[in-house]
N, C-alpha and C positions, 0 to 999 in steps of 0.2 A: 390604577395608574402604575406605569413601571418606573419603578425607582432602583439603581445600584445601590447595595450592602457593603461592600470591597471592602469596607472599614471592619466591618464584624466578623472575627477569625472562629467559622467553624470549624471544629475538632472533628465531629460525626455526624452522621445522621441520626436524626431523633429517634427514629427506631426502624429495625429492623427485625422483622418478624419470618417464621419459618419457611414460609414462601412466599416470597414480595414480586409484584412486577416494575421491571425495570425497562426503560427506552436508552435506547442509545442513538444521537445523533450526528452521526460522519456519514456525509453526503461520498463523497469523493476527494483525493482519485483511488486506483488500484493499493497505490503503493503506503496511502493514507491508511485507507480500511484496513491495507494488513497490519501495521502499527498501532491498529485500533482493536482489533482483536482477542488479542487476552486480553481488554476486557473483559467480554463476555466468556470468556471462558474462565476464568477467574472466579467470578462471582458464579456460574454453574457450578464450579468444583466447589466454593463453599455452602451454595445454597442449591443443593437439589433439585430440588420442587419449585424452585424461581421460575416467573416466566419474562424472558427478555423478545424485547422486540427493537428491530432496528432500523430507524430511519435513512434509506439512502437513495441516490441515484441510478439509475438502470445499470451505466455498465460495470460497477462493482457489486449489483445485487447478487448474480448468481455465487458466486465463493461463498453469499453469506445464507442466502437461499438451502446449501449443501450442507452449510457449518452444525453440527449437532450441538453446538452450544446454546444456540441461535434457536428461539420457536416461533419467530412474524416476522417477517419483512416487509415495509412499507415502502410501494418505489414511487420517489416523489422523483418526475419524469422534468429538470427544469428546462433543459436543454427543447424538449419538443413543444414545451410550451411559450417559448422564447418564441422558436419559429411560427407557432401560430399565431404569435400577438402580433406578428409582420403581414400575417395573410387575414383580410377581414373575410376570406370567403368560411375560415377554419375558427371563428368568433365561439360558435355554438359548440363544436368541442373543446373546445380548451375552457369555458365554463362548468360545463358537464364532468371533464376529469379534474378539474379544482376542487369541483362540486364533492366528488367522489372522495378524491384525496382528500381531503379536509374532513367528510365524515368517517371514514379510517383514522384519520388521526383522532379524533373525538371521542371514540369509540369506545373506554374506556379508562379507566383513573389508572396513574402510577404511584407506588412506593414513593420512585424517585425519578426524572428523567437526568442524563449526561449530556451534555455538549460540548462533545471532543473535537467540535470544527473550528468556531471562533469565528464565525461571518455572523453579518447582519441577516442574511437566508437559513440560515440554522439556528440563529436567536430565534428568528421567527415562529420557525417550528416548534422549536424546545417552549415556547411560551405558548402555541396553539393545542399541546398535548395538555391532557388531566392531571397534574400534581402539585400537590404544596411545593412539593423540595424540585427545584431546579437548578440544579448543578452545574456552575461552566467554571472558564478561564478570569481572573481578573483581567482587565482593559488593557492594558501593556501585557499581558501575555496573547493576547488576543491577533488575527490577522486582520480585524475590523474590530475597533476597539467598541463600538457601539453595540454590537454580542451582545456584551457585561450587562447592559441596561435589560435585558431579558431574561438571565436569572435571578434565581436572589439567593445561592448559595456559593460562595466563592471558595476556590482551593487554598491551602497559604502555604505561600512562597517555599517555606521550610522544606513542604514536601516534594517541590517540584526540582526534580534531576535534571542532569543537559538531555537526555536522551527520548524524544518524542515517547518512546515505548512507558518508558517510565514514569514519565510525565501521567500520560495517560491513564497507566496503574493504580499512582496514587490517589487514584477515585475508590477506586478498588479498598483501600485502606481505611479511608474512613466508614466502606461499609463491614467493617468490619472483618475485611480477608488478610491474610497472613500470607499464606504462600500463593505467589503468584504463577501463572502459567503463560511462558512465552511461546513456545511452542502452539503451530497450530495441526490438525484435524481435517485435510480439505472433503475427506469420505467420500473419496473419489468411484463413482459406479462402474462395475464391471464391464459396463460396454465402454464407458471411457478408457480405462484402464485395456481393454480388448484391442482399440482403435489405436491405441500408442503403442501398445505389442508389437501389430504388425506393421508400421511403419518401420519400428527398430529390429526388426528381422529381416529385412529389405536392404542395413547395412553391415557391413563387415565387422561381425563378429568379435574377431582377435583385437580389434584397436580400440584405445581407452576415446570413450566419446568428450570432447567438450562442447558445450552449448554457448553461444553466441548472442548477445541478443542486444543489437547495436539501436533500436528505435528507443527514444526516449516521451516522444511529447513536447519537448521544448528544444526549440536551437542551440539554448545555451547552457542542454545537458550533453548534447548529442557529439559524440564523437567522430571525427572525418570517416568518413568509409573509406576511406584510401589509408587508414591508421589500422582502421580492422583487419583492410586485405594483406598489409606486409606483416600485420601480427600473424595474423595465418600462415601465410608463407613460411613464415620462420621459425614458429613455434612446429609448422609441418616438419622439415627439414632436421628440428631438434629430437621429435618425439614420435612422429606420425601421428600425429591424432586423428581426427574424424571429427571434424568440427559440423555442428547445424547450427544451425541459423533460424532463428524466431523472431516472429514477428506479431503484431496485434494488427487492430483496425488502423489505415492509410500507410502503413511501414513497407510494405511489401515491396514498393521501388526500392526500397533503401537497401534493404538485403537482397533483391536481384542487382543491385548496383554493386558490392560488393562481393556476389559470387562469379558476376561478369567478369572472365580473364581470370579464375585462377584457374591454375592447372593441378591443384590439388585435392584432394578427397572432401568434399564439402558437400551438404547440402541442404535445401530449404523445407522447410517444415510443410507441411498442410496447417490449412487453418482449424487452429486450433480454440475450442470454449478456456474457460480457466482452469479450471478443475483437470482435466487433459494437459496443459502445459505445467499445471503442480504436479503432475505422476509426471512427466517428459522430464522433468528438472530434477527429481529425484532416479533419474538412472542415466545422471550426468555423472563423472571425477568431480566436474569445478563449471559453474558458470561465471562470463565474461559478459559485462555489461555494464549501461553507465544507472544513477540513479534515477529508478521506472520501478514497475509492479514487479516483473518476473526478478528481478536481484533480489526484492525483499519476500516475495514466496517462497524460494529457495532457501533464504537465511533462517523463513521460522518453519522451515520442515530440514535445518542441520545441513542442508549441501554447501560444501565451501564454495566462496563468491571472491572474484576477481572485479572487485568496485570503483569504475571510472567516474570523479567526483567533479561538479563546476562549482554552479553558485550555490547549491545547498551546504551547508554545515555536515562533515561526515560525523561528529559530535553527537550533532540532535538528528540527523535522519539519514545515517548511514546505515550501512545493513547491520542487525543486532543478534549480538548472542549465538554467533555462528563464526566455524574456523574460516581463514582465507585473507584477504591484502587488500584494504583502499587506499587506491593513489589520489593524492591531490594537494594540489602547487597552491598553498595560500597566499592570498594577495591584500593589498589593502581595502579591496572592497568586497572581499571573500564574505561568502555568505549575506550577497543583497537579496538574493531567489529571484532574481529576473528573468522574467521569459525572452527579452529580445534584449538584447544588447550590439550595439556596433561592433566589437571588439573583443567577444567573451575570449580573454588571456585565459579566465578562468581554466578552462574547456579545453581551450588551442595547446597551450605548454606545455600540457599532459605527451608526451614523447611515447614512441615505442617502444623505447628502449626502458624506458618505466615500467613500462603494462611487464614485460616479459620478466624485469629483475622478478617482480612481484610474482609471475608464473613461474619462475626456476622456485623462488622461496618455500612458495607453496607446494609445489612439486615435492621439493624434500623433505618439508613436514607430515605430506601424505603418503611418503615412501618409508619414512622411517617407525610409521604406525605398524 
C-alpha cells in the first residue's frame, strides 16, 4: 500500500556502494530534461562504474540517448498512446507497447530511483521501477501533489534552492556528491557536426552570427513576431549581424512570419535533430529567445543568452549558470505558468526597447573580454 513519509527527514541514502544503478524520472519537456541533467552527470563524475537509466518521453530522448553520462533510455511514448486510446482500431498496439514498456521498466532493481517530474505519471513510473529508495518531491513542491504518495523518500526543504537546477542537484547530495556539474556533454557526431558546417559556410563569413529562436510551445511564453522583426531591424542597422532563425516541430510558420518582409541579412535554419541545433548554438556571439529547450541548451554549453521571460519565474527556471540578460516585467500574478491566458501582460510588456538595452549590455561585456 502507498503511504507518504513527508514527515521523516532523510539526510541520505542508506547506502551507496561503488557502482550503484540509478533511474531517473523526467519525462518532459526539452527545456526540463536540460535542467535535469547534471544530474546524471554528477553522479557519473562521482560514481564511475554507476549505471544510470532514464525514463523519458520521445521527444527529449534523443540529447539523452547521445548523453555519455546516461547508459538506457527508456521511452515511455504517452503522447501516441493517448492517441490510440481514441482509436479502437489501434486497441491491440497500444497494449502490446504498455506491455513492452512496462517489462523495460521491470527489468531490473535500483540503488535508488529519482523523480525530478512531480506528476501523478511519473509517480507512477517511479513506483513501477525495482527499488526500495524512491526518491521525489515533498507535495507542495510538487506540480501534482499526489506524486508524493509514490515515493517514500522525501528531500528537505533545507536543501532545496530557488533555482530548478539546483533543486534537482540536491538529490545528487544526499548520494553523496560534492561537486556538481552544470555543464552539459551533448557528443554531438561528426556528421551532425558536418551538416551544420555547411549550412554555416553558405553564410557570410565576416558578420558576428546571432541565433533567433522565437517558438516557445506556449502562447504565453511566446513573443509577438512583429517584436522579433523590429528587433532585427534594429539591432541590423546597429551592428550588422546575421541573425537565423530556429525552429522545432509546428514553429516554422512563426519564423517564416517573421522573416516575411525583412530586408535584411536573415535566415531560416533547416530542420534540425537536437544534438545539430546544440553544435548550431555553440557557433552563436548570443542567442535570443523566450523560455523553451534551445535558450537552456545554450546556457549549459556557456553561450550567452538573451532571455525573454512570461509566466515562469526567471528565479527557478531561467537560464542557469551562463553569461547574458533576462528581461521580465514582474506582475502580480508573475509566475502562475499558464499555458493560455486572455491577456498574458506577462509576455506583451516585454518592449523592444528592452530586448536591445539588454543586447547593447551584453554586447559590452562581450567586447570588453
Amino acid at each position: 500500500m502507498l503511504s507518504p513519509m513527508e514527515n521523516n527527514t532523510i539526510e541520505t541514502m542508506d547506502t551507496v556502494h561503488s557502482s550503484p544503478k540509478f533511474a531517473i524520472v523526467k519525462l518532459s519537456s526539452v527545456g526540463d530534461i536540460i535542467h535535469a541533467i547534471p544530474v546524471a552527470c554528477t553522479l557519473k563524475k562521482k560514481y564511475k562504474d554507476c549505471h544510470i537509466t532514464w525514463i523519458s518521453e520521445k521527444l527529449g530522448s534523443q540529447i539523452l540517448i547521445e548523453n555519455p553520462a546516461i547508459d538506457r533510455v527508456i521511452v515511455v511514448d504517452t503522447k501516441t498512446w493517448r492517441k490510440w486510446l481514441l482509436k479502437p482500431g489501434n486497441y491491440w498496439q497500444l497494449v502490446k507497447d504498455l506491455f513492452n514498456t512496462i517489462t523495460d521498466l521491470r527489468d531490473q532493481k535500483f540503488d535508488a530511483v529519482v523523480d525530478l517530474q512531480g506528476l501523478l505519471k511519473s509517480g507512477v513510473i517511479s513506483w513501477m521501477l525495482k527499488s526500495d529508495e524512491r526518491w521525489g518531491f515533498p507535495s507542495y513542491r510538487c506540480r501534482e501533489g499526489i506524486n508524493a504518495r509514490f515515493s517514500n523518500r522525501y528531500i528537505s526543504d533545507s536543501l532545496l534552492h530557488d533555482h530548478i537546477v539546483e533543486q534537482n542537484l540536491a538529490f545528487t547530495f544526499l548520494m553523496g556528491c560534492k561537486s556538481p556539474v552544470t555543464k552539459i556533454d551533448f557528443n554531438v557526431s561528426d556528421n551532425d557536426k558536418l551538416f551544420i558546417d555547411e549550412f554555416l559556410d553558405s553564410l557570410p563569413s565576416n558578420k558576428k552570427k546571432i541565433i533567433v529562436n522565437p517558438g516557445t510551445g506556449w502562447k504565453t511564453k511566446t513573443w509577438a513576431p512583429e517584436n522579433y522583426r523590429k528587433l532585427c531591424e534594429i539591432l541590423f542597422k546597429k551592428h550588422e549581424f546575421i541573425f537565423i532563425l530556429t525552429w522545432g516541430p509546428d514553429e516554422k510558420p512563426l519564423v517564416e512570419s517573421i522573416h516575411k518582409g525583412l530586408e535584411i541579412e536573415t535566415v531560416i535554419t533547416p530542420s534540425t535533430n537536437l544534438t545539430q541545433l546544440a553544435y548550431l548554438l555553440t557557433k552563436s556571439r548570443f542567442v535570443i529567445g523566450g523560455d523553451t529547450g534551445p535558450i537552456h541548451i545554450a546556457a549549459a554549453q556557456d553561450v550567452p543568452v538573451i532571455a525573454v521571460m512570461g509566466p515562469s519565474d526567471p528565479d527557478r527556471n531561467g537560464p542557469y549558470d551562463t553569461a547574458g540578460e533576462t528581461i521580465y516585467n514582474p506582475l502580480n500574478c508573475s509566475g502562475c505558468y499558464r499555458r493560455e491566458c486572455e491577456n498574458p501582460q506577462c509576455i506583451n510588456s516585454i518592449t523592444v526597447e528592452q530586448v536591445i538595452d539588454a543586447v547593447e549590455k551584453l554586447e559590452n561585456c562581450l567586447r570588453s573580454k
